[in-house]
N, C-alpha and C positions, 0 to 999 in steps of 0.2 A: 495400603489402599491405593489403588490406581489414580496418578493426579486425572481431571479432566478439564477437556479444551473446549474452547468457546469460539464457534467460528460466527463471522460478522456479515453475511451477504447486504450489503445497501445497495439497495435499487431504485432507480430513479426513470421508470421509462424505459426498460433495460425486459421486459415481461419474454418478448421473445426468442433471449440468451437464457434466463433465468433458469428451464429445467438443464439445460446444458452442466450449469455450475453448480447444482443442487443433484443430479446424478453423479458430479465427480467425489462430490463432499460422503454417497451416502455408500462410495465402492473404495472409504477408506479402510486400511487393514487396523487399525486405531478405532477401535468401539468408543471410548468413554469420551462421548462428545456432545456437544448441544451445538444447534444454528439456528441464530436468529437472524432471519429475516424482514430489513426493518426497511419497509417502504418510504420512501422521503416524498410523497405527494404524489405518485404517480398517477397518470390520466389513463393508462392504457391494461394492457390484462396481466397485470403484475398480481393482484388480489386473486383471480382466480388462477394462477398458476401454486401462486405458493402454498393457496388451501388447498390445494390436489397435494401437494407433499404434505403437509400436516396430516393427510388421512394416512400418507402410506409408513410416518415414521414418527413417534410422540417425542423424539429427541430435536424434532424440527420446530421454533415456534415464531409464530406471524406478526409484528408490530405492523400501526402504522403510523404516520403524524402528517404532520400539514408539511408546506415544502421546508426545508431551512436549510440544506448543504448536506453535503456528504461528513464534513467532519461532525457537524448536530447530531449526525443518522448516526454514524459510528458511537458517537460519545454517551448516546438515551442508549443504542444496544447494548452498548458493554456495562453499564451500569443495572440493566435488568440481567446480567449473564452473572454466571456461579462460575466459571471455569480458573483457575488458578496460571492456564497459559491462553494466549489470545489469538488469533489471526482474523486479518480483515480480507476479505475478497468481495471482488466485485462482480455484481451480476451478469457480467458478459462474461467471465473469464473462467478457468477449470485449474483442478491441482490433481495431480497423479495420485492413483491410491495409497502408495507408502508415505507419503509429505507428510502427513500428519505426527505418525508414527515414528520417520525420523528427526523430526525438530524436538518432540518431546523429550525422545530419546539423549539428544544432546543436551537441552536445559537440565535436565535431570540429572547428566553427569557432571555439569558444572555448572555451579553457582553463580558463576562473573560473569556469564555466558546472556547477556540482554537479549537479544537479536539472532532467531537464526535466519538466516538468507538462501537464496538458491538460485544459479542459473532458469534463464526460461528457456520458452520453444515460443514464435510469433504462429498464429494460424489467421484466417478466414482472409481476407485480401490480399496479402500477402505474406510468406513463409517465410522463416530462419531462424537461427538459435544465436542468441546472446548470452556469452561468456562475462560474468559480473566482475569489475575491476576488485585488485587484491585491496584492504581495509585498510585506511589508516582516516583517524579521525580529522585528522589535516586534510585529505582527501573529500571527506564527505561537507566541511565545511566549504569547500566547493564546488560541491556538486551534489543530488541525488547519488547514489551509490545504489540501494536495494529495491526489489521489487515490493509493492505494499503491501502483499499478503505474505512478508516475512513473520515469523510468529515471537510474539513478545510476551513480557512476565506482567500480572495485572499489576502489580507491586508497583511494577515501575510507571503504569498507567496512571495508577492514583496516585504516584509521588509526582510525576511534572503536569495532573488534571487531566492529562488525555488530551484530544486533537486541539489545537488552537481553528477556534470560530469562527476567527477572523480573517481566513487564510480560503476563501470563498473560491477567488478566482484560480487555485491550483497551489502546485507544492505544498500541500498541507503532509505527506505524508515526509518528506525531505525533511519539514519543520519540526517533526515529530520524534523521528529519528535520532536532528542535533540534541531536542529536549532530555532524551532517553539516556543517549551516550556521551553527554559531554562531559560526565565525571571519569570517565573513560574505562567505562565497562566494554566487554569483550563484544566480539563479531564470528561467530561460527556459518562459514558458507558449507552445504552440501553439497557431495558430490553428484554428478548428473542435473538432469533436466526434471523439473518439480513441478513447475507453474506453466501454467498456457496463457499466454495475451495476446486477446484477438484483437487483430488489425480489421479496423474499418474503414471505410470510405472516407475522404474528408469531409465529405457531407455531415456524416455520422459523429464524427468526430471534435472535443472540444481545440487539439491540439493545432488548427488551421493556423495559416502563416501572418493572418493580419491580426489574429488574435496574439500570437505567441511578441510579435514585435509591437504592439501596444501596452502588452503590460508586462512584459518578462522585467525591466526593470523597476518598475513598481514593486514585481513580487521580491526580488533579490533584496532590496530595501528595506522591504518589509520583513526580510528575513533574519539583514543584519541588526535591525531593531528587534527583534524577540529574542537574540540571543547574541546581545550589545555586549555582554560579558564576557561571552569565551570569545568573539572575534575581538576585542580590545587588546585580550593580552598580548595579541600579537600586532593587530593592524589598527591604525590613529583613525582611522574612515572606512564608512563602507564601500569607499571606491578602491580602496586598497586590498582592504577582506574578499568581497563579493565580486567585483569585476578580475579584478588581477586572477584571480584563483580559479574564474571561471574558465578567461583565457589560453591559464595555465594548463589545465587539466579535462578540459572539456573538447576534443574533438568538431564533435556534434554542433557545439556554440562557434568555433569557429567557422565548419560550415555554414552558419547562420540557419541552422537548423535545431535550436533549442525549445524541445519541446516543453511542454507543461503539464505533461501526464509525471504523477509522482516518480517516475522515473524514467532513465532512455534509452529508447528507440532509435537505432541509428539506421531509420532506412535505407541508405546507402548501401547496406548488406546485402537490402533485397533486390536488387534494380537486378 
């Protein structure tokens, strides 16, 4: 019996991307799929987009709730979803029509296999493609490393609860990742370009520069504290764990361009 996948669109005000990322999900070559679309309080014409897909596919179906975050959104959808592999994408953004089919493909063939990943492609304000750093869990401990709509195993969902709540202002999917992999299950990246992530305005966008220098260290803290465990074994402080590592390995932060989208964006590519 064919396993099937559970894809997660949360939207938040996001109505006028929405069929964007809901045509890309339905010109998957991967049939045995569901998507829920789980509106997080939107005010704008998210409700009437996504009931226009309800009519045209019964494998699409519509939540909604009051506002709470995106990791809330994710955590109520997956928990109404039947799919045995997961991915989250967000309502602005699109995945190629074989993505599906090949992350399955790989959990399937391997069992250790937590996480599969993919390079992206940037579109709408500005263009280019990001090559994802090679995997080492040492690595990710300092940094983001994958795009959010890598696809994961519900298993491992309900083994570390799913998104942490608490993780409102950003990195909630970096926090999620250390959660998943830090027994130190595998990382399979695909080859080529899978995922699309549209670049907006900075208007549009939460990653602005006075937001990102207000609480990038707050978040980092808060990251070493949800997973006080695995950074001890090696570092006394989260100044040793989270800054030094970020430092280390992080370009982008040294530019003083650390954003706060669950992964990054090194717009310097695109200038």
């Amino acid at each position: 019996m064919e396993v099937k996948v559970s894809i997660i669109v949360s939207c938040y005000n996001q109505g006028c991307y929405l069929a964007e990322s809901l045509d890309s999900i339905l010109q998957q070559t991967f049939s045995n799929w569901e998507c829920l679309i789980i509106n997080d309080g939107s005010t704008d014409n998210t409700e009437v987009v996504a009931n226009s897909y309800i009519q045209k596919d019964n494998r699409i179906i519509y939540i909604y709730q009051d506002n709470q975050g995106v990791c809330a959104a994710r955590n109520n959808a997956i928990k109404k979803s039947s799919g045995e592999y997961v991915l989250c994408l967000d309502a602005d953004d699109k995945i190629s029509p074989e993505y599906v089919e090949l992350c399955v493909k790989e959990l399937e063939l391997d069992s250790k296999i937590a996480v599969v990943a993919c390079n992206y492609m940037c579109f709408g304000k500005k263009h280019g493609k990001v090559i994802l750093e090679p995997y080492s869990l040492e690595k990710l401990m300092g940094h983001n490393l994958f795009v959010n709509c890598s696809m994961f195993r519900r298993i491992d969902f309900e083994r570390v609860k799913g998104f942490n709540e608490n993780m409102k202002l950003g990195l909630e999917d970096w926090d999620f990742w250390l959660s998943i992999l830090a027994q130190g299950a595998k990382v399979k990246y695909l080859k080529g370009f899978h995922f699309f992530y549209r670049m907006k305005s900075a208007r549009e966008s939460r990653n602005q520069t006075t937001f990102v220098v207000e609480t990038q260290k707050k978040l980092r803290k808060q990251i070493w504290e949800n997973h006080k465990d695995l950074y001890s074994e090696i570092y006394s402080s989260p100044y040793y764990s989270v800054e030094y590592l970020l430092v280390a390995n992080s370009i982008e932060y040294r530019l003083g361009k650390l954003f706060l989208r669950p992964f990054r964006i090194f717009r310097s590519l695109f200038d």
